[in-house]
C-alpha positions as CSV (number, residue, x, y, z in Angstrom):
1,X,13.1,23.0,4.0
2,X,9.6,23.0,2.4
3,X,7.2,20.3,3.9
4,X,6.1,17.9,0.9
5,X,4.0,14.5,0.9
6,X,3.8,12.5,-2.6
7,X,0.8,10.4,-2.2
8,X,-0.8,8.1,-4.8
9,X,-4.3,6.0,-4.4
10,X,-6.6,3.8,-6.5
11,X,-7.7,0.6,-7.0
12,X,-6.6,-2.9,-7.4
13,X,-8.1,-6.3,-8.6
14,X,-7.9,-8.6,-5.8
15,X,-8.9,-8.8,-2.3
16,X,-7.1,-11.4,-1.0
17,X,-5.8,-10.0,1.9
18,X,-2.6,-13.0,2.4
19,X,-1.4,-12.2,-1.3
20,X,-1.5,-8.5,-1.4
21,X,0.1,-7.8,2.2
22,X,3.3,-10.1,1.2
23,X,3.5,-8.2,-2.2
24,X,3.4,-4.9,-0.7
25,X,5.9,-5.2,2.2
26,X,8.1,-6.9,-0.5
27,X,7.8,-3.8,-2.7
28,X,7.8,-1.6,0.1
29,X,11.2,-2.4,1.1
30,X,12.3,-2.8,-2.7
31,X,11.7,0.9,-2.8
32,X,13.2,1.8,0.0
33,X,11.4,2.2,2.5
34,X,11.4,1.4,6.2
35,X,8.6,-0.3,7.8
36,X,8.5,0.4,11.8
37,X,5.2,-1.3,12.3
38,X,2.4,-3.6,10.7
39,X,-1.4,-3.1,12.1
40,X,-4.0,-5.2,10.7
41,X,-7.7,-5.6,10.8
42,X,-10.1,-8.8,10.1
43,X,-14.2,-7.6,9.9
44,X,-16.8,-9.8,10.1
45,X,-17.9,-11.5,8.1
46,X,-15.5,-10.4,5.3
47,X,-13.3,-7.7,4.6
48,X,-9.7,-6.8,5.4
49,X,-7.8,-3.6,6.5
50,X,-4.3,-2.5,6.9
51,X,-1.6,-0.1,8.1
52,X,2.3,0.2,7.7
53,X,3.7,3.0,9.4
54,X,6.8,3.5,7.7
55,X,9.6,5.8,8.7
56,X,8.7,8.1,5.8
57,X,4.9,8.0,6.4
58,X,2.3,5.6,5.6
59,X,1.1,2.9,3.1
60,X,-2.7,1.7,3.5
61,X,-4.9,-1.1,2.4
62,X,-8.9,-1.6,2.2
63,X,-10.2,-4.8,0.5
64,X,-13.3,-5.7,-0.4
65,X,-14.0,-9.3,-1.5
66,X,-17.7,-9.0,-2.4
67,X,-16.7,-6.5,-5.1
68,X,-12.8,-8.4,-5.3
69,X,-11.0,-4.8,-5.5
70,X,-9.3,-3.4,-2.9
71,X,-8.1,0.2,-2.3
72,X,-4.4,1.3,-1.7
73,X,-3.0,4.3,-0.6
74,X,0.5,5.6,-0.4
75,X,1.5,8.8,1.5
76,X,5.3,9.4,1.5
77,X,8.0,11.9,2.2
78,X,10.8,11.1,-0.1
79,X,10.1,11.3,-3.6
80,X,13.0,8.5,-4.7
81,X,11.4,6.1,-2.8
82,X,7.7,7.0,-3.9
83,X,8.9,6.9,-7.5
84,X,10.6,3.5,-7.4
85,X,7.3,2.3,-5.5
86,X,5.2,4.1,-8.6
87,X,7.4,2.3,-11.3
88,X,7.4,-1.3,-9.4
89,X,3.6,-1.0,-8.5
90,X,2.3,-2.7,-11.7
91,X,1.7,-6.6,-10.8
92,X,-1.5,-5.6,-9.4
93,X,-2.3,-2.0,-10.2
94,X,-2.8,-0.4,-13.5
95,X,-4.0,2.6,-13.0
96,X,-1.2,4.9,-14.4
């Protein structure tokens, strides 16, 4: 078995950091995958970061609110489940 990860980054239009996490562990079980753990982190005075560790890798998210962007990245080792995530991805993302 060859060892492959799909990944796919870029930027979104929001930073709101309630909005965004609920849309993405929605979609990330939509696809398929399975989330074993959540990790968060609130800076001061504004910005938001974080972490799913999912069973077939790892989903990331970096907001910015002075700039209202944030950045996404997804790392995964099943290519079904990356490509249903790609095709569902477009409420907030359109950069494909």
């Amino acid at each position: 078995m060859k060892a492959v990860i799909y990944n796919v980054s870029g930027w979104i239009n929001s930073a709101d950091e309630l909005v965004i996490k609920q849309y993405f562990d929605e979609l990330l079980i939509k696809s398929g995958f399975t989330i074993l753990s959540y990790q968060d982190h609130q800076f001061n005075p504004i910005g938001y970061s974080g972490l799913w560790l999912l069973a077939e890798s790892h989903f990331a998210l970096h907001t910015f609110p002075e700039e209202n962007k944030s950045y996404i990245e997804l790392s995964s080792c099943n290519e079904e489940f990356y490509q249903r995530f790609k095709s569902e991805c477009g409420l907030f993302w359109n950069c494909w």
